[in-house]
HTML snippet that shows the backbone in 3Dmol.js (N, CA, C, O; Angstrom):
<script src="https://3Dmol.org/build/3Dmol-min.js"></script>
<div id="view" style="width:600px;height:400px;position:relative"></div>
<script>
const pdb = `
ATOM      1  N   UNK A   1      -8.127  -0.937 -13.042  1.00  0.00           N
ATOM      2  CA  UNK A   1      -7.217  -0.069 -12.311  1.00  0.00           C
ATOM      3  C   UNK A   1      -5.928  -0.851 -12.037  1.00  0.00           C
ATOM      4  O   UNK A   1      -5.984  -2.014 -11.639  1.00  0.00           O
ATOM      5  N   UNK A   2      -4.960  -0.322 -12.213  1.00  0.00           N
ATOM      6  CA  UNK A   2      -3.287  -0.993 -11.654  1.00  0.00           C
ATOM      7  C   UNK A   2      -3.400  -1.029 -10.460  1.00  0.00           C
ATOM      8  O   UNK A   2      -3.972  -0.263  -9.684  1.00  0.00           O
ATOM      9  N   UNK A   3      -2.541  -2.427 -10.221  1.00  0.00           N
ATOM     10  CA  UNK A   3      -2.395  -2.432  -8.900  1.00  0.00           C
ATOM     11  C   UNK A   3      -1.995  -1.596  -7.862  1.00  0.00           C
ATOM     12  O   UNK A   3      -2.371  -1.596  -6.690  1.00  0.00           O
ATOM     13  N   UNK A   4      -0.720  -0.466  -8.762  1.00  0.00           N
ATOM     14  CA  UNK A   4      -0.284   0.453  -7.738  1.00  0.00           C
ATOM     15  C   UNK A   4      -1.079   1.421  -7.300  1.00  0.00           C
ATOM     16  O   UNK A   4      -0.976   1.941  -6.188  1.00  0.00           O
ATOM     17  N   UNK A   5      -2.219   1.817  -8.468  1.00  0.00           N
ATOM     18  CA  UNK A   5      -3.246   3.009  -8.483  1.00  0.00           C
ATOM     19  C   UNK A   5      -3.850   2.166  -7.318  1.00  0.00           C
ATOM     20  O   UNK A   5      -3.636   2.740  -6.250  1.00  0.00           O
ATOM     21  N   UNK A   6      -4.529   1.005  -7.165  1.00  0.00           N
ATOM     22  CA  UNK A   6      -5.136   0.602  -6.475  1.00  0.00           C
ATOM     23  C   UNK A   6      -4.918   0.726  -4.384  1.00  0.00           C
ATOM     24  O   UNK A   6      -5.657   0.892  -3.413  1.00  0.00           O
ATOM     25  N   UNK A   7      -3.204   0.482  -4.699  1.00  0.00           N
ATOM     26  CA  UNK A   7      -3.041   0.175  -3.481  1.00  0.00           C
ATOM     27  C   UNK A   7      -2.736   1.867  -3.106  1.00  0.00           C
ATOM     28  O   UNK A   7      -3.241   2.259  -2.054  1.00  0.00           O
ATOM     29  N   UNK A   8      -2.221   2.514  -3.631  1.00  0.00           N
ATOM     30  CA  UNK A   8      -2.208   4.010  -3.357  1.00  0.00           C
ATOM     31  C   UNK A   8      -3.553   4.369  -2.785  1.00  0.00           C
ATOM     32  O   UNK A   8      -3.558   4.908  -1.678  1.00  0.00           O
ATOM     33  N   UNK A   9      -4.729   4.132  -3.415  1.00  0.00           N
ATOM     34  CA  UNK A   9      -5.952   4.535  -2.979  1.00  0.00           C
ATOM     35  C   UNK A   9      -6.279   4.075  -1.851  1.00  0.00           C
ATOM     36  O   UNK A   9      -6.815   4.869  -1.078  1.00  0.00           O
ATOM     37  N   UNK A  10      -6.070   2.706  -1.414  1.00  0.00           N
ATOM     38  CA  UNK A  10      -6.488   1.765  -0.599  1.00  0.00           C
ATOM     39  C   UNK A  10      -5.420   2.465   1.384  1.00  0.00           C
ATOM     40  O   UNK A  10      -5.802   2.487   2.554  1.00  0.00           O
ATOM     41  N   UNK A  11      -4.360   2.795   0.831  1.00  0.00           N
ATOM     42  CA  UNK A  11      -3.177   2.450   1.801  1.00  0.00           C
ATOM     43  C   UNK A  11      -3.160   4.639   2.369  1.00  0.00           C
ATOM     44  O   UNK A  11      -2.641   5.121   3.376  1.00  0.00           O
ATOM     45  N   UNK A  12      -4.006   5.462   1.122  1.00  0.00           N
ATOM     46  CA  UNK A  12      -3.840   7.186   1.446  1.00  0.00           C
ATOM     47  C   UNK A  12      -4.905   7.031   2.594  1.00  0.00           C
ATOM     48  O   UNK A  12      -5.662   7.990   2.446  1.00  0.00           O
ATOM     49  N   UNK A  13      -5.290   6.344   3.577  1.00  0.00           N
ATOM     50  CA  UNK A  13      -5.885   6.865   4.429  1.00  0.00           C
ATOM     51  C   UNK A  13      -4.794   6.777   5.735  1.00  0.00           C
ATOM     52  O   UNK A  13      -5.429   6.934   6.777  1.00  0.00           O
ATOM     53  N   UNK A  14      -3.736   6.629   5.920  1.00  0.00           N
ATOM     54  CA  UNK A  14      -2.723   6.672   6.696  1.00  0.00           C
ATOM     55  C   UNK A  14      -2.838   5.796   7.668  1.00  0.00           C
ATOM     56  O   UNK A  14      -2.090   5.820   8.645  1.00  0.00           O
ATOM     57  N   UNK A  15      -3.783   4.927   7.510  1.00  0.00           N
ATOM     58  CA  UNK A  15      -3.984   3.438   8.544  1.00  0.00           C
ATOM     59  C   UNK A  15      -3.063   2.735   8.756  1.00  0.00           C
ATOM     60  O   UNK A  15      -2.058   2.966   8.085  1.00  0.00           O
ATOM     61  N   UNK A  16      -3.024   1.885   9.506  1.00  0.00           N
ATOM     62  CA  UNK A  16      -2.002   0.612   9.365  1.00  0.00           C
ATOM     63  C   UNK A  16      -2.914  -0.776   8.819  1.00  0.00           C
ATOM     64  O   UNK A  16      -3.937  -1.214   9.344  1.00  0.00           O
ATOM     65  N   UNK A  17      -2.175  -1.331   7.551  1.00  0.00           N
ATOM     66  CA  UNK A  17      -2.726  -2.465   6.912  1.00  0.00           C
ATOM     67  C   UNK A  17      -2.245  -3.462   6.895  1.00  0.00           C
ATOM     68  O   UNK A  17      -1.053  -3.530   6.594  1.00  0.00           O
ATOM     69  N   UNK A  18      -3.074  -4.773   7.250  1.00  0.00           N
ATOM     70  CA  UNK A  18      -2.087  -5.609   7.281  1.00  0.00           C
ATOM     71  C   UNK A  18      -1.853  -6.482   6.090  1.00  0.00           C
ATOM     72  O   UNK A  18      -2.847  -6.605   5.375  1.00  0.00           O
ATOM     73  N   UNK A  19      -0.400  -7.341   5.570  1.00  0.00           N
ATOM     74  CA  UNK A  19      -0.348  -7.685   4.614  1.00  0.00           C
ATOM     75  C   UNK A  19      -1.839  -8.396   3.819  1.00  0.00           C
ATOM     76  O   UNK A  19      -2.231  -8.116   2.686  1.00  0.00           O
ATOM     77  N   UNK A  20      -2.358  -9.181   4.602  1.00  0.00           N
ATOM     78  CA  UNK A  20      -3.711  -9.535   4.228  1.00  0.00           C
ATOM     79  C   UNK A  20      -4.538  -8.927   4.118  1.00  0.00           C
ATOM     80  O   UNK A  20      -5.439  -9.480   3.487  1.00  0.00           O
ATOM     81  N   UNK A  21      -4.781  -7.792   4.490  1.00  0.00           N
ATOM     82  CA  UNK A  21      -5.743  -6.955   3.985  1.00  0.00           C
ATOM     83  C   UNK A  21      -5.477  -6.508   2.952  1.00  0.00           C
ATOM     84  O   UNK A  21      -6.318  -6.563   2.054  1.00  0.00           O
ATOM     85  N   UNK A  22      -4.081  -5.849   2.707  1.00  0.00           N
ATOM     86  CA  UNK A  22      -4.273  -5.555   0.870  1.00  0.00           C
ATOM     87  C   UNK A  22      -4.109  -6.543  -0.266  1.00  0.00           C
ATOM     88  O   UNK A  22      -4.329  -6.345  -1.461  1.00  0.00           O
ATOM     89  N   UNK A  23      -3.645  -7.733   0.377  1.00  0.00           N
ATOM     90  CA  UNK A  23      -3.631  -8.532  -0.406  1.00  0.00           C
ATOM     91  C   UNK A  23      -4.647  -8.704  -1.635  1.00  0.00           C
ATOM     92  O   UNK A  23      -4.601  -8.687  -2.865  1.00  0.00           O
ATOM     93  N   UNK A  24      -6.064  -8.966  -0.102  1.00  0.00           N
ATOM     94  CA  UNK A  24      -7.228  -9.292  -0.391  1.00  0.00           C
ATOM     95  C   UNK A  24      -8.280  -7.918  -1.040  1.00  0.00           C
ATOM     96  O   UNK A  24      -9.396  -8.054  -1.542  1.00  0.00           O
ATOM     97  N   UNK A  25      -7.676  -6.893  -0.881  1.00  0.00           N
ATOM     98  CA  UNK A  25      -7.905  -5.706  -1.739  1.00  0.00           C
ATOM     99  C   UNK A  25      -7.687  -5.689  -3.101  1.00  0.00           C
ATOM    100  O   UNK A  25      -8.434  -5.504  -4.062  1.00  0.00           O
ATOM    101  N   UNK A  26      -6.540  -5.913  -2.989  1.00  0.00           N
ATOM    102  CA  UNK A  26      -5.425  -6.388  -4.357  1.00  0.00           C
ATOM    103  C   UNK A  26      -5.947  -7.656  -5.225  1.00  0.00           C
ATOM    104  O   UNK A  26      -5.974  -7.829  -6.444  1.00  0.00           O
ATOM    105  N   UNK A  27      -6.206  -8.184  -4.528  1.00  0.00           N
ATOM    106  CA  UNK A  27      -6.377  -9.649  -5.403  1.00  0.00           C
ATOM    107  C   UNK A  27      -5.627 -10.207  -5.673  1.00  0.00           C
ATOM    108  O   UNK A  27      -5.745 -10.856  -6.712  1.00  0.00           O
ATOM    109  N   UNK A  28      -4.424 -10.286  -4.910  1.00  0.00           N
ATOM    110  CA  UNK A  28      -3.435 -10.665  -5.453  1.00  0.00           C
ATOM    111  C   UNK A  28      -2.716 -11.623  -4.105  1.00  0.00           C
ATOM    112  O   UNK A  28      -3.263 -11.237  -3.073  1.00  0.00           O
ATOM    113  N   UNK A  29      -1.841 -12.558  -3.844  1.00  0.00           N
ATOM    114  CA  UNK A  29      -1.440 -13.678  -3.126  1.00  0.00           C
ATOM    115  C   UNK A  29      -0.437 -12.307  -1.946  1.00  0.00           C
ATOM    116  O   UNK A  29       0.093 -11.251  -2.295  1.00  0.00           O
ATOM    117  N   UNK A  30      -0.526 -12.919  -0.610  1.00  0.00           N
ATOM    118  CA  UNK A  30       0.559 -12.278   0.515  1.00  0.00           C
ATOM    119  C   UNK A  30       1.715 -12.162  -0.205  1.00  0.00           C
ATOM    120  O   UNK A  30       2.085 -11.014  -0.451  1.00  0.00           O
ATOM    121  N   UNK A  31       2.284 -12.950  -0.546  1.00  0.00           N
ATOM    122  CA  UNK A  31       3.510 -13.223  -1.217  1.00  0.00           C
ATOM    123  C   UNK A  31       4.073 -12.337  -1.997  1.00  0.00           C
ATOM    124  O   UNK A  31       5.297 -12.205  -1.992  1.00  0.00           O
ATOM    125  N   UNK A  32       3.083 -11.419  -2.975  1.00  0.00           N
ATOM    126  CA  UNK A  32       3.323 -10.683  -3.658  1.00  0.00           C
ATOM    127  C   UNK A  32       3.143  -8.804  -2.882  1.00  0.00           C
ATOM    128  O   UNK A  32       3.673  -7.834  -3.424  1.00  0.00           O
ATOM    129  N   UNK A  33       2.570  -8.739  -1.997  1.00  0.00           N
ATOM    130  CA  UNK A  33       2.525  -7.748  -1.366  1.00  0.00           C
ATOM    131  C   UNK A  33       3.753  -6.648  -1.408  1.00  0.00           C
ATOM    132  O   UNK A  33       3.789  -5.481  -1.800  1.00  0.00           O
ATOM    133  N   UNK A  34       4.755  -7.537  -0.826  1.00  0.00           N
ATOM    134  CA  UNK A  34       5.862  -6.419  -0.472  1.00  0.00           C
ATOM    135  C   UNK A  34       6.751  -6.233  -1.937  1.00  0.00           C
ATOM    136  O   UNK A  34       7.648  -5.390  -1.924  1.00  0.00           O
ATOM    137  N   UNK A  35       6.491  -7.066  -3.278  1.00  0.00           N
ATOM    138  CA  UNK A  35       7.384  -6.386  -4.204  1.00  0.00           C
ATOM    139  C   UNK A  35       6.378  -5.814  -5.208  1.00  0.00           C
ATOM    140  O   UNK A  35       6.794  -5.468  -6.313  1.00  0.00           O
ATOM    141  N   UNK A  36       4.862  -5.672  -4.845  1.00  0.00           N
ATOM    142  CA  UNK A  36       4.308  -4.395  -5.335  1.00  0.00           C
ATOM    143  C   UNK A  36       4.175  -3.397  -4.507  1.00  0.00           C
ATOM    144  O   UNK A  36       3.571  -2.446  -5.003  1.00  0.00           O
ATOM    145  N   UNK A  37       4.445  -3.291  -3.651  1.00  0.00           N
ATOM    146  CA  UNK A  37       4.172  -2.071  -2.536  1.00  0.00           C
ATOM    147  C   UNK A  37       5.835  -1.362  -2.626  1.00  0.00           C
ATOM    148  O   UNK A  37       6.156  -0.262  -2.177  1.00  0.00           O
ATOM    149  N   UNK A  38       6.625  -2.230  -3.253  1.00  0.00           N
ATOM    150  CA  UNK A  38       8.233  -1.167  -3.209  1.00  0.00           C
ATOM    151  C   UNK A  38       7.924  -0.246  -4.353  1.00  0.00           C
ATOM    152  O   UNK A  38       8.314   0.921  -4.389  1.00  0.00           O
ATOM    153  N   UNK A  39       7.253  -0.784  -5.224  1.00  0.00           N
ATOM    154  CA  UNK A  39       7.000   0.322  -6.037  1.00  0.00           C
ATOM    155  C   UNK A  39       6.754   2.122  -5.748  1.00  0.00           C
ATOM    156  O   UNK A  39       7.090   2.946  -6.599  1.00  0.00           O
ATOM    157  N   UNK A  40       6.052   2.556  -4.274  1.00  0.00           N
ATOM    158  CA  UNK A  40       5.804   3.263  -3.565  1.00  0.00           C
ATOM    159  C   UNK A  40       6.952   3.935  -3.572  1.00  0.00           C
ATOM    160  O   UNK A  40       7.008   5.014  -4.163  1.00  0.00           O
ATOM    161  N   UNK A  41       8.565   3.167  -2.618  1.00  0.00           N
ATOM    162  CA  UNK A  41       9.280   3.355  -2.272  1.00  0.00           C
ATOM    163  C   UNK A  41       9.817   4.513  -3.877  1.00  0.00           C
ATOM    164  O   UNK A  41      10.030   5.716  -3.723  1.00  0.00           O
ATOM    165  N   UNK A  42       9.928   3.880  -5.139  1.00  0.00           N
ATOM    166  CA  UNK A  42      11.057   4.032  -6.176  1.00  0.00           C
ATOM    167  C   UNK A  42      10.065   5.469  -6.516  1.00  0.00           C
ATOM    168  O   UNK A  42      10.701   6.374  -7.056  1.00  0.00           O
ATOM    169  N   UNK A  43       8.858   5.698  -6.298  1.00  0.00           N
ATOM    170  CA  UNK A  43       8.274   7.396  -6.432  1.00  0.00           C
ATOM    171  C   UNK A  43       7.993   8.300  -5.067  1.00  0.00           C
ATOM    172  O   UNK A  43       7.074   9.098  -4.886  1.00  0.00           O
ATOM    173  N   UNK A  44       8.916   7.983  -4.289  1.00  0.00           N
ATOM    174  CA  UNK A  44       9.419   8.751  -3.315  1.00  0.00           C
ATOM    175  C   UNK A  44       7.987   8.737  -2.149  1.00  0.00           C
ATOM    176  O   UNK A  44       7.938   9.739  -1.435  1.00  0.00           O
ATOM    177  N   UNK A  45       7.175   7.979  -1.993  1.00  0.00           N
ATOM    178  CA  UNK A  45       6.123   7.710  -1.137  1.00  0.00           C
ATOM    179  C   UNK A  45       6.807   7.427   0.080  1.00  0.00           C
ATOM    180  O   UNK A  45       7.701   6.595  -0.074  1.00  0.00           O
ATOM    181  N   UNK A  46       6.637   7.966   1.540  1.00  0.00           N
ATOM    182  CA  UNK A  46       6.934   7.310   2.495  1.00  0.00           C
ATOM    183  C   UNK A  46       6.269   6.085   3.260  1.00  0.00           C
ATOM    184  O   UNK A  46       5.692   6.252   4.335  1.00  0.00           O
ATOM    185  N   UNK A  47       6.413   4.489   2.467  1.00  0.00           N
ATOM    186  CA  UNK A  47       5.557   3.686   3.078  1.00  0.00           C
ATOM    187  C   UNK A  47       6.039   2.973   3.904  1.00  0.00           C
ATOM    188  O   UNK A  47       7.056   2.317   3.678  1.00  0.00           O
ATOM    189  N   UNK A  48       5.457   2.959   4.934  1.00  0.00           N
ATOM    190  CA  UNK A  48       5.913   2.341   6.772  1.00  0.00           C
ATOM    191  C   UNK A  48       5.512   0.664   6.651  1.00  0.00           C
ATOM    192  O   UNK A  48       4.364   0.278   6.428  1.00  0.00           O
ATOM    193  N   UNK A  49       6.853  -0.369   6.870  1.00  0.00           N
ATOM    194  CA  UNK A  49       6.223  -1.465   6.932  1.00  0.00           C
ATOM    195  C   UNK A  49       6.687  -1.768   8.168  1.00  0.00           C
ATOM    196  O   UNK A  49       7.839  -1.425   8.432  1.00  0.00           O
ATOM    197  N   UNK A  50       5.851  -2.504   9.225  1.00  0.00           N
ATOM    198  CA  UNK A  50       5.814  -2.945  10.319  1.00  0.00           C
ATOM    199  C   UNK A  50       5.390  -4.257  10.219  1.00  0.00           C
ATOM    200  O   UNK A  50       4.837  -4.675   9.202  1.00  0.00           O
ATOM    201  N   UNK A  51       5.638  -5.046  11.345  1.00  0.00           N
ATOM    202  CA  UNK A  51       5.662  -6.015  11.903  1.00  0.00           C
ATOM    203  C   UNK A  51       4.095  -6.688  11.252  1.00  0.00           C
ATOM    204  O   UNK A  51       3.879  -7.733  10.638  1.00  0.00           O
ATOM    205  N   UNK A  52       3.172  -5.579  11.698  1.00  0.00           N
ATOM    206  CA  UNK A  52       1.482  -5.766  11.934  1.00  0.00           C
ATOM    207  C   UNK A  52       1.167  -5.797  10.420  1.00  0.00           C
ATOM    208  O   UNK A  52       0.471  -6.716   9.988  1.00  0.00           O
ATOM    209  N   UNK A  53       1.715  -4.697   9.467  1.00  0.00           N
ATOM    210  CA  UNK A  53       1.305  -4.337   8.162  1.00  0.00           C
ATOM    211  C   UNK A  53       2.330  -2.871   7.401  1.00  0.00           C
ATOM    212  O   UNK A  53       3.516  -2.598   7.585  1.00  0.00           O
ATOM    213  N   UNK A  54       1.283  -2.165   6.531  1.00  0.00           N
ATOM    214  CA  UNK A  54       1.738  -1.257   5.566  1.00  0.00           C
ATOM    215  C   UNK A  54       1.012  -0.450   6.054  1.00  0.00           C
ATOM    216  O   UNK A  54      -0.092  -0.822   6.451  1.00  0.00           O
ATOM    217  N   UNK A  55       1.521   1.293   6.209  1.00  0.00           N
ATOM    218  CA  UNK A  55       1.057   2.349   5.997  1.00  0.00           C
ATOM    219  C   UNK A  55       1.468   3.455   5.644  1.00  0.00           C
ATOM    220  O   UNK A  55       2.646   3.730   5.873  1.00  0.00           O
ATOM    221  N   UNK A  56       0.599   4.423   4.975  1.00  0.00           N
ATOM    222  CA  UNK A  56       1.462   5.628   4.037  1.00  0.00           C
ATOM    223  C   UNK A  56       2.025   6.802   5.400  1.00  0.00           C
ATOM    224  O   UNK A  56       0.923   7.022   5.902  1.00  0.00           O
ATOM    225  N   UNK A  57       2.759   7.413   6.019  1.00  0.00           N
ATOM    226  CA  UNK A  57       2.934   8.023   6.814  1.00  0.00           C
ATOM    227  C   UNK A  57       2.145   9.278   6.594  1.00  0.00           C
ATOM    228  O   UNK A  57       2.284   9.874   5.526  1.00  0.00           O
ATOM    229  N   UNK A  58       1.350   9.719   7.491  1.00  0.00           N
ATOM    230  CA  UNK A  58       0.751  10.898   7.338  1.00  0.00           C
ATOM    231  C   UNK A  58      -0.049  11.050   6.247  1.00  0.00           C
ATOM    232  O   UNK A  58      -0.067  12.107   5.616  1.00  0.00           O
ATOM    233  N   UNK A  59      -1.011   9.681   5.829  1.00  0.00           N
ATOM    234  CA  UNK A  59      -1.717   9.784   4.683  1.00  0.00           C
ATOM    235  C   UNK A  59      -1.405  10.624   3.566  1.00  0.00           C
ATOM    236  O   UNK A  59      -0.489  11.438   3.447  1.00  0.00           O
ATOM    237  N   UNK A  60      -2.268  10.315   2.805  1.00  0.00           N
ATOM    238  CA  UNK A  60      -2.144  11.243   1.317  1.00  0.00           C
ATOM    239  C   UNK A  60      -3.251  11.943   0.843  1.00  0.00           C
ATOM    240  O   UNK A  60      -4.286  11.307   1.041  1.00  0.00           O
ATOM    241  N   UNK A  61      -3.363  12.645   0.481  1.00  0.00           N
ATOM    242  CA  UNK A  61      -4.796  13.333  -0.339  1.00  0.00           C
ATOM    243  C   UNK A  61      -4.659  13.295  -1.569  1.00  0.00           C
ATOM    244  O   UNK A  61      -3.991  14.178  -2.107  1.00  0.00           O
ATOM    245  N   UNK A  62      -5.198  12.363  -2.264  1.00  0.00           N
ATOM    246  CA  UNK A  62      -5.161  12.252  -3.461  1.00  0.00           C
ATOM    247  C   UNK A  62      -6.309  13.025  -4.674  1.00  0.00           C
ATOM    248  O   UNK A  62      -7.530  13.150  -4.582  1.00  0.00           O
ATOM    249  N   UNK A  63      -5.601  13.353  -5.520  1.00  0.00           N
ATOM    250  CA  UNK A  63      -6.212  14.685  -6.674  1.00  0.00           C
ATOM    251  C   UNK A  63      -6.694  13.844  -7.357  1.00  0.00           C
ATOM    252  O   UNK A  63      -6.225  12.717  -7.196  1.00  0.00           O
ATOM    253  N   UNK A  64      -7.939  14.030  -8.512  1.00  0.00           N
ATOM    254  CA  UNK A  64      -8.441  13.233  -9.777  1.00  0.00           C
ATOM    255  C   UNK A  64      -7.498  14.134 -10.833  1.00  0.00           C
ATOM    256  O   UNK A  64      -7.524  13.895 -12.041  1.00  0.00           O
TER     257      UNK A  64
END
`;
const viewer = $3Dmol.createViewer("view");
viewer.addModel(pdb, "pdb");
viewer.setStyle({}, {cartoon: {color: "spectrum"}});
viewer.zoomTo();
viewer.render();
</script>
């Protein structure tokens, strides 16, 4: 699965996440968090970054 498919799935429950948690979802280093998560931003996703973490505003319901 892509990372973005991944973090889309991970981040549609409208929680607040913190960078380490998706990191460690992700598999992938903190570091890299916030320039795969802009990806969100460039397909019009509203993703909330705060202080604490990442979250999708008002979750998502995602279709197969």
């Amino acid at each position: 699965m892509c990372l973005f498919k991944a973090a889309l799935n991970f981040l549609a429950d409208g929680q607040l996440h913190s960078e380490k948690e998706v990191s460690e979802f992700l598999g992938i280093p903190p570091r890299l968090v916030p320039e795969t998560l802009q990806q969100f931003l460039e397909f019009g996703i509203n993703l909330e970054h705060e202080e604490r973490g990442y979250c999708i505003l008002g979750g998502l319901e995602l279709l197969d």
